[in-house]
N, CA, C and O atoms as CSV, one atom per row, in Angstrom:
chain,resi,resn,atom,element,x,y,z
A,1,UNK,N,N,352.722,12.546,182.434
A,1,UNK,CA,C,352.467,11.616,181.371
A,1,UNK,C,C,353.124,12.091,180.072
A,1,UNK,O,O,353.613,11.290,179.275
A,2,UNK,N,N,353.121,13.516,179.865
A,2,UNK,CA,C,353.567,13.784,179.145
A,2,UNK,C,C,355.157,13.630,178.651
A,2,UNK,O,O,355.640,13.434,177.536
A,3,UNK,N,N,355.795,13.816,180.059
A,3,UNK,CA,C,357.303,13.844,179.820
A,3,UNK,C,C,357.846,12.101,179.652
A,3,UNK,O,O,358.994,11.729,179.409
A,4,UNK,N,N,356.746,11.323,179.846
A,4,UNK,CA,C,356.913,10.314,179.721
A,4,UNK,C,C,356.812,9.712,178.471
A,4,UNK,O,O,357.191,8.573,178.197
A,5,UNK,N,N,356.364,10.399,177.831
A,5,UNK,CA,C,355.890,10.086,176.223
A,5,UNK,C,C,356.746,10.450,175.464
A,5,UNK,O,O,357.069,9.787,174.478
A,6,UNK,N,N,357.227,11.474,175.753
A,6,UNK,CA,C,358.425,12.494,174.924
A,6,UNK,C,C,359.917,11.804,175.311
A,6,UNK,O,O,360.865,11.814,174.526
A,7,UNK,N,N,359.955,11.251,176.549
A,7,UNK,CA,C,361.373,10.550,176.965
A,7,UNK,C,C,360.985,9.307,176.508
A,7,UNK,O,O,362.075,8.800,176.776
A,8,UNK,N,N,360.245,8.218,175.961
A,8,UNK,CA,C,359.860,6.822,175.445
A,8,UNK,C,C,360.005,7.181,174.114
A,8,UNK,O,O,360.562,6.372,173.372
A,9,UNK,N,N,359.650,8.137,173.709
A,9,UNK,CA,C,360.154,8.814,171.864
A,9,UNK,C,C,361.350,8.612,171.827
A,9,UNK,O,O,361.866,7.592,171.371
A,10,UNK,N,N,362.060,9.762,172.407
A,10,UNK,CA,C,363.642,9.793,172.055
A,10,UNK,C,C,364.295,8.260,172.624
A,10,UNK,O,O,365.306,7.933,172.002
A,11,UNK,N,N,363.882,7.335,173.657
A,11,UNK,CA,C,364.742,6.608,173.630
A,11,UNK,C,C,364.544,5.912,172.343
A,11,UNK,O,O,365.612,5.679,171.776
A,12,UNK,N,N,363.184,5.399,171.538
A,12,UNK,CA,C,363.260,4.761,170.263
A,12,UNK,C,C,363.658,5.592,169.375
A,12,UNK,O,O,364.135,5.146,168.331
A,13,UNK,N,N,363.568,6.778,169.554
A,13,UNK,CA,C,364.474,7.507,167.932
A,13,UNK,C,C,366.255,6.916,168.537
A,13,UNK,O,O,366.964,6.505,167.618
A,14,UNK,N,N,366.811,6.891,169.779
A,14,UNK,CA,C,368.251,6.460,170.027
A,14,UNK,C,C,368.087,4.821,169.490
A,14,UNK,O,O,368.522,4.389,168.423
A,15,UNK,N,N,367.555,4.267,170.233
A,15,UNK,CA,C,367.756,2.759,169.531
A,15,UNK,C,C,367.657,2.996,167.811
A,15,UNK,O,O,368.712,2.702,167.250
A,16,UNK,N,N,366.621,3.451,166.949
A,16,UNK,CA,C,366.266,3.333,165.928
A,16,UNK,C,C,367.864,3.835,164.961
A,16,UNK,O,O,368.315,3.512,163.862
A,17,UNK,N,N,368.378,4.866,166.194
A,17,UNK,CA,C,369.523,5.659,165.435
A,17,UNK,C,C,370.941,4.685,165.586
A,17,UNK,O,O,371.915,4.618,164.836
A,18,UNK,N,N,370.684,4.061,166.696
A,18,UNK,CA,C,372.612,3.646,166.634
A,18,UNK,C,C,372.228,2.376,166.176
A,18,UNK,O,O,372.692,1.603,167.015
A,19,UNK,N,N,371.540,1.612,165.166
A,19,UNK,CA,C,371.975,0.345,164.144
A,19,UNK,C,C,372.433,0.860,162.968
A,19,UNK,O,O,373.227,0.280,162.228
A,20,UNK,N,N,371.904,2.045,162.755
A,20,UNK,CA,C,372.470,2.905,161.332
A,20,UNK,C,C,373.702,3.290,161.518
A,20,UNK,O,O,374.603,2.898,160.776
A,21,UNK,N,N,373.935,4.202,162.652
A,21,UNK,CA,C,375.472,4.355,162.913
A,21,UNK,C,C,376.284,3.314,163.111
A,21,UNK,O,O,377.450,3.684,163.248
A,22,UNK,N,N,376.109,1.981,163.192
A,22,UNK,CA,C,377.233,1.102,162.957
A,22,UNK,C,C,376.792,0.515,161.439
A,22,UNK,O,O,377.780,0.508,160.704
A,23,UNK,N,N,375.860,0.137,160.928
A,23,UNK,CA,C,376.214,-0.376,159.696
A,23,UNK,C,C,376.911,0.685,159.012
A,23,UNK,O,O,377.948,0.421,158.404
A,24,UNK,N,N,376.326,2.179,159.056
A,24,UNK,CA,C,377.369,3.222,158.271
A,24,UNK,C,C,378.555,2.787,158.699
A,24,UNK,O,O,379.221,2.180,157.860
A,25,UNK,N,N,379.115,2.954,160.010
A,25,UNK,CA,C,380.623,3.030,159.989
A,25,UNK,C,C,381.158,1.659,159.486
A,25,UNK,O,O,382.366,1.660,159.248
A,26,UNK,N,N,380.610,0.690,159.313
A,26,UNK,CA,C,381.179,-0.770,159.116
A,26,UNK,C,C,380.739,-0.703,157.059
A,26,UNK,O,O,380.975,-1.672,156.336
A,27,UNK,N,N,380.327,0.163,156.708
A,27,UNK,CA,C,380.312,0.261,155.319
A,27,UNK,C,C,381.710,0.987,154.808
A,27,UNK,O,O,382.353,0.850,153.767
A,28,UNK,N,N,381.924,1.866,156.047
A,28,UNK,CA,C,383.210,3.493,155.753
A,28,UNK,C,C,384.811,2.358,155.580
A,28,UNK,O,O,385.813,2.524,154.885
A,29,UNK,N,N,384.413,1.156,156.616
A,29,UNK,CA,C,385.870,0.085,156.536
A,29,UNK,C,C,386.411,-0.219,155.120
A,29,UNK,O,O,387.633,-0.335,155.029
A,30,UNK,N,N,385.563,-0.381,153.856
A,30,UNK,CA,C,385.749,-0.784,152.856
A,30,UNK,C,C,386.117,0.788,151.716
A,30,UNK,O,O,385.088,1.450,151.848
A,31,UNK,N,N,386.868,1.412,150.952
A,31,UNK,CA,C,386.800,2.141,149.912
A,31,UNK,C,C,387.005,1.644,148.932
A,31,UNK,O,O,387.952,0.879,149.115
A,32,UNK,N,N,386.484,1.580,147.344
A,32,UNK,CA,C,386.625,1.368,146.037
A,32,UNK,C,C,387.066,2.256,145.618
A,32,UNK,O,O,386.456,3.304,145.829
A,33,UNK,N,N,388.288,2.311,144.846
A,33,UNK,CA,C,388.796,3.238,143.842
A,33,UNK,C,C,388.969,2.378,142.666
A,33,UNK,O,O,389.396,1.225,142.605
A,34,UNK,N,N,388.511,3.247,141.652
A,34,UNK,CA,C,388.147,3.287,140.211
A,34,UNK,C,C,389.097,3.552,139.508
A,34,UNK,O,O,389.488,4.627,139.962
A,35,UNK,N,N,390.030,3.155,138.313
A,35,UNK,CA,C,391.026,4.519,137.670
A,35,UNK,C,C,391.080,3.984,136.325
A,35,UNK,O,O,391.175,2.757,136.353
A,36,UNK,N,N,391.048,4.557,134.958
A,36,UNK,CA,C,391.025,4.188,133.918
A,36,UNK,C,C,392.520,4.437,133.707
A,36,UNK,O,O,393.085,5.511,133.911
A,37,UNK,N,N,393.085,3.309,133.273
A,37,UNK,CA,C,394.132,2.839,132.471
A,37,UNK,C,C,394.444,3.398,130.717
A,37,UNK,O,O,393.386,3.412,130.088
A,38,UNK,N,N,395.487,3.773,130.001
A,38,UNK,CA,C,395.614,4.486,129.471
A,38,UNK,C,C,394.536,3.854,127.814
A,38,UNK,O,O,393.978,4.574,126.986
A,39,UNK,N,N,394.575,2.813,127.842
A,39,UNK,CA,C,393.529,1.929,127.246
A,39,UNK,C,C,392.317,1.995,126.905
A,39,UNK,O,O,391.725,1.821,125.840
A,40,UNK,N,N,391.757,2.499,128.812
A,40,UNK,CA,C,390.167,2.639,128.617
A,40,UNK,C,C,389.919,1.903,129.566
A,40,UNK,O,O,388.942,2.268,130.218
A,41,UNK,N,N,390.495,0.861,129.963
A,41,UNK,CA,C,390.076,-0.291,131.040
A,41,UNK,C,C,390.064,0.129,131.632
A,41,UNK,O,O,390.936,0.998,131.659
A,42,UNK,N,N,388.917,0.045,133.043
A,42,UNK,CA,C,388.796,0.391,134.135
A,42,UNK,C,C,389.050,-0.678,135.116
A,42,UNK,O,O,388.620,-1.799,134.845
A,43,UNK,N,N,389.759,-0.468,136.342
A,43,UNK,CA,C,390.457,-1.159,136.925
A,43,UNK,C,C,389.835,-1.039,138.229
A,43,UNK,O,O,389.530,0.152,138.288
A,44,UNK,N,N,389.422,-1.677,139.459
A,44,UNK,CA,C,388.710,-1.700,140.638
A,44,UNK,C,C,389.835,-1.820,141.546
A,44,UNK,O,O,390.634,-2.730,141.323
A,45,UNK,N,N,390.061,-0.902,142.720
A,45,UNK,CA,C,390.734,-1.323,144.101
A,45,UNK,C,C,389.760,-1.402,145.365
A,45,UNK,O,O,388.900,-0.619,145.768
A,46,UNK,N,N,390.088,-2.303,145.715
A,46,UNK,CA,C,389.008,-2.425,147.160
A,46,UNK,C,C,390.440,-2.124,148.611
A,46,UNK,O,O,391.318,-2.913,148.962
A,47,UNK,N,N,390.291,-1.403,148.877
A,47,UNK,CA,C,390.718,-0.778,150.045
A,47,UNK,C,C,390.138,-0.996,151.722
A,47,UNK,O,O,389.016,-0.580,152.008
A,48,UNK,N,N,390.665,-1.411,152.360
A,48,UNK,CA,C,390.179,-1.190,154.292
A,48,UNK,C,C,391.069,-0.952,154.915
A,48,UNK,O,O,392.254,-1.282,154.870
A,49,UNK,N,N,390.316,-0.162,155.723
A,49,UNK,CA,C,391.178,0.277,157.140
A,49,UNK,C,C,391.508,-0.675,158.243
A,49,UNK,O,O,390.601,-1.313,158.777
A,50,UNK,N,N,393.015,-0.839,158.694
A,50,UNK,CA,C,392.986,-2.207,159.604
A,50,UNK,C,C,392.628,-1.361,161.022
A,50,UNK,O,O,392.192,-0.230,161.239
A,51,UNK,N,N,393.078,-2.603,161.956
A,51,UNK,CA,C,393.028,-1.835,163.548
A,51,UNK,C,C,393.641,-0.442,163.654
A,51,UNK,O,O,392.748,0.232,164.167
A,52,UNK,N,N,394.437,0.147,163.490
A,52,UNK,CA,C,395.209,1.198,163.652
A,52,UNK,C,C,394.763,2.129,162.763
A,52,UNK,O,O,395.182,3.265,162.984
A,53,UNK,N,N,393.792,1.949,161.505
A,53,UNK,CA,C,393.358,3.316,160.856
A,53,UNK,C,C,393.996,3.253,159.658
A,53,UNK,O,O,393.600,3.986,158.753
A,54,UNK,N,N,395.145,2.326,159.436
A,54,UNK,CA,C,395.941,2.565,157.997
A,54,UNK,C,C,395.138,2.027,157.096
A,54,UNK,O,O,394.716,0.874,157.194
A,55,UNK,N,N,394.851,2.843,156.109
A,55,UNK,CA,C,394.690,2.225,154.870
A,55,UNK,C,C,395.330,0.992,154.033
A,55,UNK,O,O,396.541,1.066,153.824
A,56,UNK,N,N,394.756,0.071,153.626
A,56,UNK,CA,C,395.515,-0.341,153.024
A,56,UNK,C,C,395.022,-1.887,152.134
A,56,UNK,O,O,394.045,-2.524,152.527
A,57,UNK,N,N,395.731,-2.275,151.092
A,57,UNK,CA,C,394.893,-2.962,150.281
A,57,UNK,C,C,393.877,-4.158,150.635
A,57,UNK,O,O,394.614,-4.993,151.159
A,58,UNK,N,N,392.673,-4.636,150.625
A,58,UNK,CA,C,391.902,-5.929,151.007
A,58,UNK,C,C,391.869,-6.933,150.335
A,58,UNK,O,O,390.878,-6.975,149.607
A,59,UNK,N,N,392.831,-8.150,150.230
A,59,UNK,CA,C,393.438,-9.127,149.596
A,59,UNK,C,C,392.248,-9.840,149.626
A,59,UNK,O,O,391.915,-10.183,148.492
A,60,UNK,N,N,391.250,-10.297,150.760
A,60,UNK,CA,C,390.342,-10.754,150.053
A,60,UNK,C,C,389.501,-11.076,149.035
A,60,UNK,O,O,389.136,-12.152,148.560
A,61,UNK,N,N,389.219,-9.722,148.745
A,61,UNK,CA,C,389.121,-9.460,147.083
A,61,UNK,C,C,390.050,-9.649,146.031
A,61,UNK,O,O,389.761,-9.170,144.935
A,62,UNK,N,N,390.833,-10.102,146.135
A,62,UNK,CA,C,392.068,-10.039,144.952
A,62,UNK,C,C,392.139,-11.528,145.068
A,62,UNK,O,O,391.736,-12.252,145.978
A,63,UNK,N,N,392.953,-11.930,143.552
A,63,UNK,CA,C,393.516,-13.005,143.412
A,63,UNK,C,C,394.716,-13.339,143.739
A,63,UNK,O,O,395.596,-12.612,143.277
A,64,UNK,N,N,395.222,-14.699,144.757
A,64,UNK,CA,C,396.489,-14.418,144.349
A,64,UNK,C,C,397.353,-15.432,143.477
A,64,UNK,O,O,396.846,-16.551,143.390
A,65,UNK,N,N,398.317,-15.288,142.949
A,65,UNK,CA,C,399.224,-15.890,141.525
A,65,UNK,C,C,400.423,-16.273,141.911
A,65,UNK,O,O,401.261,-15.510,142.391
A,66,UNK,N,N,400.591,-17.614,141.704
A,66,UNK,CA,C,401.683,-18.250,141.317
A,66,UNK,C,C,403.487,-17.393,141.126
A,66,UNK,O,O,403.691,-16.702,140.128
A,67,UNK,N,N,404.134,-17.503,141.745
A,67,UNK,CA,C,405.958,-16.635,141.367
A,67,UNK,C,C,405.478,-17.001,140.086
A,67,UNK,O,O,405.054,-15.907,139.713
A,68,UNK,N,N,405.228,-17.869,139.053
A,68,UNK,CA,C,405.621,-18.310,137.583
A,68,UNK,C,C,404.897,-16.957,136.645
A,68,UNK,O,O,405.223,-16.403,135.596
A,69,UNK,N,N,403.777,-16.774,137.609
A,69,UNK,CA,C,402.926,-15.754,136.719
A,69,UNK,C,C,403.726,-14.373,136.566
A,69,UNK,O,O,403.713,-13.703,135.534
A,70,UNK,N,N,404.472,-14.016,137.815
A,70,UNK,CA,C,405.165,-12.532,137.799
A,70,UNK,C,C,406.348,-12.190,137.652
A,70,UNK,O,O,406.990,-11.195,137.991
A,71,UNK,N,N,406.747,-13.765,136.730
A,71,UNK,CA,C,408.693,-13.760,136.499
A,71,UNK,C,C,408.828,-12.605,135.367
A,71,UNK,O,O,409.570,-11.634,135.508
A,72,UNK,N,N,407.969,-12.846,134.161
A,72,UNK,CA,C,407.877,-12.209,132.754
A,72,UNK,C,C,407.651,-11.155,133.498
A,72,UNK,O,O,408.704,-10.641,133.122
A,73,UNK,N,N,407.075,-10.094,134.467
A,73,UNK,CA,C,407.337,-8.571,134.621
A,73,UNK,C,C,408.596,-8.531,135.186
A,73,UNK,O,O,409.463,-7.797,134.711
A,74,UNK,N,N,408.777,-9.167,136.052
A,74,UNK,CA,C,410.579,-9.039,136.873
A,74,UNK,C,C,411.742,-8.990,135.777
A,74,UNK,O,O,412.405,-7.966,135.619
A,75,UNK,N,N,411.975,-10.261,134.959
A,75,UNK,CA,C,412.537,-10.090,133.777
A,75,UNK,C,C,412.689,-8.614,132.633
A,75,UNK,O,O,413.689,-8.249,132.015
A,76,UNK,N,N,411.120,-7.918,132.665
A,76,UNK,CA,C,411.545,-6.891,131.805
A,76,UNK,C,C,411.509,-6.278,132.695
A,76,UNK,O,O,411.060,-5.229,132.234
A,77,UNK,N,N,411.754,-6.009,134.424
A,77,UNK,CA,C,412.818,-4.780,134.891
A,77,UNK,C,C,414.163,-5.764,135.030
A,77,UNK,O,O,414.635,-5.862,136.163
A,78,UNK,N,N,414.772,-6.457,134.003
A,78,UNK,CA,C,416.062,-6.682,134.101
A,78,UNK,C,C,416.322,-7.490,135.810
A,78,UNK,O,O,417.285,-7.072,136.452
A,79,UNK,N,N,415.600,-8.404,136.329
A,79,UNK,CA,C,415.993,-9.195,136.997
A,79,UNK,C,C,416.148,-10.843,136.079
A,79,UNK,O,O,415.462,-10.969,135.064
A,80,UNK,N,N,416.955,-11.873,136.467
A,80,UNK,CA,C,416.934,-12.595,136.216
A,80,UNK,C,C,417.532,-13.722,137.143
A,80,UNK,O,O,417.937,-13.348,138.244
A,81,UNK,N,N,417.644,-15.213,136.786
A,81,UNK,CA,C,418.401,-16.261,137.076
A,81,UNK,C,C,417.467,-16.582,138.773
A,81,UNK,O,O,418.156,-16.776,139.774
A,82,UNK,N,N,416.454,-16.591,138.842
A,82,UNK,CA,C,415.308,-16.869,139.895
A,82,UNK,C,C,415.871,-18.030,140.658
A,82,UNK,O,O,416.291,-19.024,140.065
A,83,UNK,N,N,415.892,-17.882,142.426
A,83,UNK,CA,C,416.009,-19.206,142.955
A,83,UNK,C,C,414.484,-19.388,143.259
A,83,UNK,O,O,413.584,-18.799,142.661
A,84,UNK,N,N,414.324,-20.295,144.282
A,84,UNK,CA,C,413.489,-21.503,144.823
A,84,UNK,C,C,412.373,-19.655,145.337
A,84,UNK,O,O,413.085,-18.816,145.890
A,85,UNK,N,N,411.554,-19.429,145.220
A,85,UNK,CA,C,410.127,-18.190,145.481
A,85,UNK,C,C,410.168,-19.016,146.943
A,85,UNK,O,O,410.186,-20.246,147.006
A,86,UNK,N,N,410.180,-18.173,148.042
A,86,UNK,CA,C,409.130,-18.653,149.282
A,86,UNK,C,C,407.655,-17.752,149.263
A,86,UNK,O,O,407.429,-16.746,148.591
A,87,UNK,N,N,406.662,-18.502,150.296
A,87,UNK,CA,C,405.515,-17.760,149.921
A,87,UNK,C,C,405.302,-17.385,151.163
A,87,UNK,O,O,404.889,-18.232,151.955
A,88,UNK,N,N,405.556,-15.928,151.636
A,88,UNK,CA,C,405.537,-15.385,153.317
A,88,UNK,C,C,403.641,-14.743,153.238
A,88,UNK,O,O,403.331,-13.668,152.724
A,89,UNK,N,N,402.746,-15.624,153.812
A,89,UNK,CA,C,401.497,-14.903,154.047
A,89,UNK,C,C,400.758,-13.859,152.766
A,89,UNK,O,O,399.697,-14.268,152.296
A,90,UNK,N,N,401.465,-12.226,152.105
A,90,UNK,CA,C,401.146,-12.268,150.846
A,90,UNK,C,C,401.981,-11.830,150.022
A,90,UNK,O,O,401.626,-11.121,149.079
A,91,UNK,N,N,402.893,-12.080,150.176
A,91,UNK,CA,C,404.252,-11.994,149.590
A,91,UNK,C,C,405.127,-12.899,149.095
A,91,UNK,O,O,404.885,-13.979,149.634
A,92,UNK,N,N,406.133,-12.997,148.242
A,92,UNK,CA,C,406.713,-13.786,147.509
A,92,UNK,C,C,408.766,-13.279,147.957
A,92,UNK,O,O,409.103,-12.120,147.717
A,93,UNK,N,N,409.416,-13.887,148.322
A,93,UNK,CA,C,410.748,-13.884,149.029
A,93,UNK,C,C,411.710,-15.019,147.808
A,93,UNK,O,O,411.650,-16.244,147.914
A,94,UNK,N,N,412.320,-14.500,147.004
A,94,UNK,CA,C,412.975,-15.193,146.010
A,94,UNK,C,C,414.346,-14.329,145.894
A,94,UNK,O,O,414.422,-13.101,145.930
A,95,UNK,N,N,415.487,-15.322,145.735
A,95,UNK,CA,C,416.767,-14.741,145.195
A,95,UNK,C,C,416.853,-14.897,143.922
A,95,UNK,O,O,416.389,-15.883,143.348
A,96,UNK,N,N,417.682,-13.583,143.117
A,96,UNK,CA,C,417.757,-12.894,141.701
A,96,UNK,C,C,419.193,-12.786,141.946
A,96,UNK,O,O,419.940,-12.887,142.920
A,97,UNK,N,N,419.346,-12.437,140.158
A,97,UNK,CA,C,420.111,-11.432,140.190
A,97,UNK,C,C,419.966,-10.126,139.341
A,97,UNK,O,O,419.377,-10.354,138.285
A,98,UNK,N,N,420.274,-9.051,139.479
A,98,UNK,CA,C,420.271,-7.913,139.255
A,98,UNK,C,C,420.761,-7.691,137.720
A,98,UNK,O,O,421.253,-8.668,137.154
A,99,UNK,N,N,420.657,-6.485,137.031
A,99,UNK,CA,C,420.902,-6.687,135.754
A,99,UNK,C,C,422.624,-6.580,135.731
A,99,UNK,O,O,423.147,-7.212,134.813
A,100,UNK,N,N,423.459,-5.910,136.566
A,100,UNK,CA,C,425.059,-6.079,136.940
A,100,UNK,C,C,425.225,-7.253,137.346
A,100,UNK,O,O,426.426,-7.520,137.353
A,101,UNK,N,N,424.351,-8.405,137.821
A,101,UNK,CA,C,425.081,-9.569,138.042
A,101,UNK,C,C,425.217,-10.393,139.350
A,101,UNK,O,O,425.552,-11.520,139.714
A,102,UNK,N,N,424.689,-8.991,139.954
A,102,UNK,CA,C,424.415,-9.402,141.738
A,102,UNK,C,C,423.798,-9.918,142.277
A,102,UNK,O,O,422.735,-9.941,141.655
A,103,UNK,N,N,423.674,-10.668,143.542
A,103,UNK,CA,C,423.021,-11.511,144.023
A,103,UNK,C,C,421.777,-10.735,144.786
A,103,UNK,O,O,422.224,-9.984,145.653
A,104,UNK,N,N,420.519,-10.719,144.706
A,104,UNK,CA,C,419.739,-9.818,145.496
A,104,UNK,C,C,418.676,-10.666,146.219
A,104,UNK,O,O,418.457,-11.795,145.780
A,105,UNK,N,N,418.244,-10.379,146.900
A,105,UNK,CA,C,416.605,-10.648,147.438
A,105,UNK,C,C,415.423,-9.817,147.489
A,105,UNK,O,O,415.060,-8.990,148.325
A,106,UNK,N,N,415.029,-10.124,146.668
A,106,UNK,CA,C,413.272,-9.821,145.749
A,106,UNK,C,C,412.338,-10.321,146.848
A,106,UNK,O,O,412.293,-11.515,147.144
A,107,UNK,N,N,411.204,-8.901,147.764
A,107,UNK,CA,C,410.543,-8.900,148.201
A,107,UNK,C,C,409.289,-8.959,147.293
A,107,UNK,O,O,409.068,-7.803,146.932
A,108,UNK,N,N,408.369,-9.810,146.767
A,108,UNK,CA,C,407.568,-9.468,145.635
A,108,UNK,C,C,405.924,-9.636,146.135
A,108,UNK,O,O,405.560,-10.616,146.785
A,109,UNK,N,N,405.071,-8.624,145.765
A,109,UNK,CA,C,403.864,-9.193,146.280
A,109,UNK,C,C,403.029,-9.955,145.113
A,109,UNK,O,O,403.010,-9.896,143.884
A,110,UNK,N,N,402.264,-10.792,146.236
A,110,UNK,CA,C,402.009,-12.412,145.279
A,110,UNK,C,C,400.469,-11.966,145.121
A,110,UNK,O,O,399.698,-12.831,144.705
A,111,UNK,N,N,400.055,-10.935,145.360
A,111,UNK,CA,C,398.857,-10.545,144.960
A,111,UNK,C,C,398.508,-9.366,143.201
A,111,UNK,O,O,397.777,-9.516,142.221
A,112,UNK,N,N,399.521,-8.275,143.647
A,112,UNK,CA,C,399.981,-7.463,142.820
A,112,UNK,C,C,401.410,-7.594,142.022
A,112,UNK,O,O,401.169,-7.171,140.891
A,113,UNK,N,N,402.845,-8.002,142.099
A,113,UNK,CA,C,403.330,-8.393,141.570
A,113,UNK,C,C,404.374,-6.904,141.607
A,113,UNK,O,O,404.771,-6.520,140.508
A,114,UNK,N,N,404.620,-6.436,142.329
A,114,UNK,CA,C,405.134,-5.442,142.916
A,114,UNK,C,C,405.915,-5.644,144.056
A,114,UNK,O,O,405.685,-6.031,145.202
A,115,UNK,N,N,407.444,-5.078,143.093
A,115,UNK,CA,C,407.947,-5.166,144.145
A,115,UNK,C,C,408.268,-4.278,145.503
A,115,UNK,O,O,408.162,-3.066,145.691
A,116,UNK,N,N,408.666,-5.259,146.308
A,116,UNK,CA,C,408.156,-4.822,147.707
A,116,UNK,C,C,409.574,-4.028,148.176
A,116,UNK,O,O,409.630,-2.822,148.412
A,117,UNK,N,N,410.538,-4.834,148.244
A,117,UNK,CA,C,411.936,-4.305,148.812
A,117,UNK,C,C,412.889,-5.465,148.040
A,117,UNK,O,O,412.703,-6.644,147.738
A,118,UNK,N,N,414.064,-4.466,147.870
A,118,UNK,CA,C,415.363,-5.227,147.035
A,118,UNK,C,C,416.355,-5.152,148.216
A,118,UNK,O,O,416.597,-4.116,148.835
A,119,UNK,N,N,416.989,-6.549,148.504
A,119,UNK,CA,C,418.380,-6.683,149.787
A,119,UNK,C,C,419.299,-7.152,148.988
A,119,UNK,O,O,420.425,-7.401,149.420
């Protein structure tokens, strides 16, 4: 009777234990980073891990903006003369030209406004 009491314990301390171990690990998917800006402003990143473990930004949380909103930063790194923006999923695909004059393609993200890759 006894060993029966003591093995009916531990199986409810196991059930009681693995709902915690998945809400923990399904809390660990999300990181916030914090960073003060030279200003004072504090700025929020929400971060998750996809299938494979990479880190990497959670657009959910973010807004995303219009090509019109992120011409004025492109411009002061010396891009100009903007064609037609496509909008690839969260990215922005627009032809420039370069401050020499060249024809390029501006990988831009339509969340952050960063660019992605220059062709």
């Amino acid at each position: 009777m006894k060993k029966f009491l003591a093995l009916a314990g531990v199986a409810v301390a196991l059930m009681m234990a693995a709902p915690m171990v998945a809400a923990q690990a399904a809390s660990n998917d999300h990181r916030h980073v914090e960073r003060q800006n030279p200003r004072g402003h504090v700025s929020r990143d929400v971060y998750r891990h996809n299938d494979r473990g990479h880190r990497g930004p959670d657009y959910r949380h973010m807004r995303r903006y219009d090509f019109s909103h992120w011409r004025p930063g492109l411009q002061r790194q010396r891009y100009g003369h903007f064609g037609r923006p496509v909008f690839y999923g969260y990215y922005y695909r627009v032809p420039a030209r370069d401050y020499r004059g060249r024809l390029v393609l501006l990988t831009v993200n339509a969340y952050t406004g960063v660019i992605i890759s220059v062709r």
